[in-house]
N, C-alpha and C positions, 0 to 999 in steps of 0.2 A: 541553389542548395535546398529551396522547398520548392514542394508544389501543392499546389490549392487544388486542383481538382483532384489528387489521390489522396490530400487530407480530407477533404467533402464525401469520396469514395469510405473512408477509413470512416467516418460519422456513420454515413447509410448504412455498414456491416456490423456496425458494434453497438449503434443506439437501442437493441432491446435488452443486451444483455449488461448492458449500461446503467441502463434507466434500471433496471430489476434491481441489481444489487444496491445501489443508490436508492431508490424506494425504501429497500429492506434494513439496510444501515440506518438513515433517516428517521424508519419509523420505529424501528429498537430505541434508539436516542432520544427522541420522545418522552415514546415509554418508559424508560428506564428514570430520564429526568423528571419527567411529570409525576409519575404516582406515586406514593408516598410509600406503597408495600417494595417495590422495584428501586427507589433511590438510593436503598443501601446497598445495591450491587453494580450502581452507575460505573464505577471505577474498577470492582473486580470481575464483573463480567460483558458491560460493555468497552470500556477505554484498555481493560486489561487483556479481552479477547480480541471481541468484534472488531475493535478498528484494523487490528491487523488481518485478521482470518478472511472479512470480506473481500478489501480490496487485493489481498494476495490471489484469492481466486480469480478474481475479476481480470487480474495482470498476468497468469499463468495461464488464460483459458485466449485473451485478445493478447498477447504479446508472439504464440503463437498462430496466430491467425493472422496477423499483421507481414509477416515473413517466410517463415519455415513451410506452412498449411499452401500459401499460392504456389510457392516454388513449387513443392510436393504436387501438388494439381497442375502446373503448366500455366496460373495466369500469369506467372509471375514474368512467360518472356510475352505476352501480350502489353503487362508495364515497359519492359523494356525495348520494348518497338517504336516505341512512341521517343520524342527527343526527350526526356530526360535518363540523367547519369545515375550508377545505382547510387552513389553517394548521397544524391536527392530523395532517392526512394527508401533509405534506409532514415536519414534524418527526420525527413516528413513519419514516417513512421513511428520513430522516437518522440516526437514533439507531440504525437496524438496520444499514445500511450499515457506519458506523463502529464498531459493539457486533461486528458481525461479526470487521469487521478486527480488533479486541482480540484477538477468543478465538483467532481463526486465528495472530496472534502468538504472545500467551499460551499454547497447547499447541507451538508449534515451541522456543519459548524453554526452555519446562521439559524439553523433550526435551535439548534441548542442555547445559543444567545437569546433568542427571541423566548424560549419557555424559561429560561433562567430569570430573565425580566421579570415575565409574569410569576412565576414562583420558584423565588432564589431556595437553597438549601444551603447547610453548614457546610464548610470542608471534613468536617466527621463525619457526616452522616453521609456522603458521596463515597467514603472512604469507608462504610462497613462497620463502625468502630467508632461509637460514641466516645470512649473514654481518654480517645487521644487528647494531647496537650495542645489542640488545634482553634485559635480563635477565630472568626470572622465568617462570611457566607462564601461560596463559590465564585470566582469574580468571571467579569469578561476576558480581562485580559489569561485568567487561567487556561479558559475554555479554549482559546485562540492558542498560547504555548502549547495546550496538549495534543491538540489536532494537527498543531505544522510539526510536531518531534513525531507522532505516529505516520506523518504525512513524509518527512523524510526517510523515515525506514522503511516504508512501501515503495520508496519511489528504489530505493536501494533492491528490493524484492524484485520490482520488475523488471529492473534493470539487466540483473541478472537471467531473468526470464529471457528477456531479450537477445542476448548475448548468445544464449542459446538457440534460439530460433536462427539467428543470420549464421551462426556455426554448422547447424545440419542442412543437409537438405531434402534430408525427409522427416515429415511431421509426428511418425513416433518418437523418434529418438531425444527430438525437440523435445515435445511433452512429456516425455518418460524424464528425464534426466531434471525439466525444470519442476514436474509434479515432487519428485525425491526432494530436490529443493525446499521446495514450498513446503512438503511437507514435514520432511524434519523439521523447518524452522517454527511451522506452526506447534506440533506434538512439543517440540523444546519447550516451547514457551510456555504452552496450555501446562507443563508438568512443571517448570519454575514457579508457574503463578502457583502454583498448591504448592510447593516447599517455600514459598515467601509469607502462607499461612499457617505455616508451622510443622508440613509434614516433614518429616526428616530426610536428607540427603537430596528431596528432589530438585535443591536451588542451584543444584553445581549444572543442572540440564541450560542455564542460561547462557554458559559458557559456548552451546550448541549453536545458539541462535542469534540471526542480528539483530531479531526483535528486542533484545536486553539492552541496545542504544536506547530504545524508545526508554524515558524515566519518565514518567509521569509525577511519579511520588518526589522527584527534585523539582518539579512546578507546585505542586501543593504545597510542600514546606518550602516555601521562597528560596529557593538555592539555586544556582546557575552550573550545577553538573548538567541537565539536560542539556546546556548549550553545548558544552565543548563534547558529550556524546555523538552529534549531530554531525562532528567533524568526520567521521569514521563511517557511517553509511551514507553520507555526501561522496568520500572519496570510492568507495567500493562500487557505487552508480558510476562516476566519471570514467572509472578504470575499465566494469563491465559494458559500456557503451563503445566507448572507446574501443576494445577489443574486437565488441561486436560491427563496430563499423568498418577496419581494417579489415576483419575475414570474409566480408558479406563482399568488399569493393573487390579483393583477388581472386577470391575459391573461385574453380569452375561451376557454372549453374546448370543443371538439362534443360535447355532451352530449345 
């Protein structure tokens, strides 16, 4: 049900465009954490954008590449020449996608842990907004809730990406279809975060997006809504994988 040398395959095609956006996240986080002009926008412009926007591109651009793009081109009956089952070539696929997303969290995360060390900041001042009724500095353990709830709504993002790629089998309609995705869910979001600072009406645009599981602000004020949020684009990945594994294993392919 896996295979190691189309996962090795799946590394070699996607490590620059990997490594880039991981670079770029990374060193946004940084910045945003370390300097002191940049820290009051840690949370409304990096945790509140960036974590979603990058890795959703990242998973709309290889999720199609992974699937729908070989078919489209024909490598895709070259994989299945070989003995393994599409079942195998669909999961290894899934496993890289979301193995991906881990690491590219996992090294932004530990960067952030490591400058938080060297220079901690308040939960106000992360949050734009001295005035809050907020005591104590930014902890580890915050930093780690925020990254895995932003970290399950992308995994949700790509998932559906995916679902799409094993559905067509030609790589417009793939990309067309999972770009509208992405991007409504990103424009949702970017226009709830401005109605969550006061512009009027724009906060009902959450209701658009699945970005609006991601809570961050229920990890700041010690409260566990972020977890049971988690419930809901955990089941939305399970459901679009799932779908996309059963139409990839029937559909006819041009092979």
């Amino acid at each position: 049900m896996f295979s190691l040398p189309l996962f090795k395959q799946s590394v070699k095609s996607n490590w620059v465009l990997w490594t880039a956006i991981t670079s770029v996240m990374s060193v946004l986080c940084v910045q945003f954490a370390a300097l002191e002009m940049t820290q009051p926008l840690l949370f409304i412009i990096f945790y509140g954008m960036m974590t979603t926007i990058l890795p959703s591109i990242y998973a709309l651009v290889t999720a199609n590449k992974l699937i729908a793009n070989q078919v489209d081109r024909g490598s895709m009956a070259y994989v299945l020449s070989t003995p393994i089952k599409r079942s195998a070539v669909n999961i290894t696929q899934s496993v890289f996608l979301i193995g991906s997303l881990a690491a590219m969290f996992g090294i932004e995360t530990l960067l952030h842990l490591a400058v938080n060390a060297a220079k901690p900041i308040t939960i106000a001042t992360a949050l734009g907004n001295s005035e809050l009724p907020l005591q104590g500095n930014l902890t580890a353990k915050m930093i780690v809730q925020v990254n895995l709830s932003a970290f399950v709504v992308c995994i949700a993002i790509a998932a559906v990406c995916f679902m799409f790629s094993d559905i067509f089998n030609s790589a417009k309609y793939a990309i067309g279809l999972s770009g509208t995705f992405v991007g409504v869910n990103i424009l949702a979001n970017m226009l709830s975060m401005f109605g969550s600072l006061g512009v009027g009406g724009l906060d009902k645009f959450k209701y658009l997006t699945i970005c609006s599981f991601y809570d961050y602000q229920s990890v700041l004020f010690s409260e566990n809504n972020w977890i049971t949020k988690m419930i809901y684009p955990a089941a939305i990945a399970i459901v679009a994988l799932t779908i996309g594994l059963v139409v990839f294993k029937k559909k006819d392919l041009p092979l």
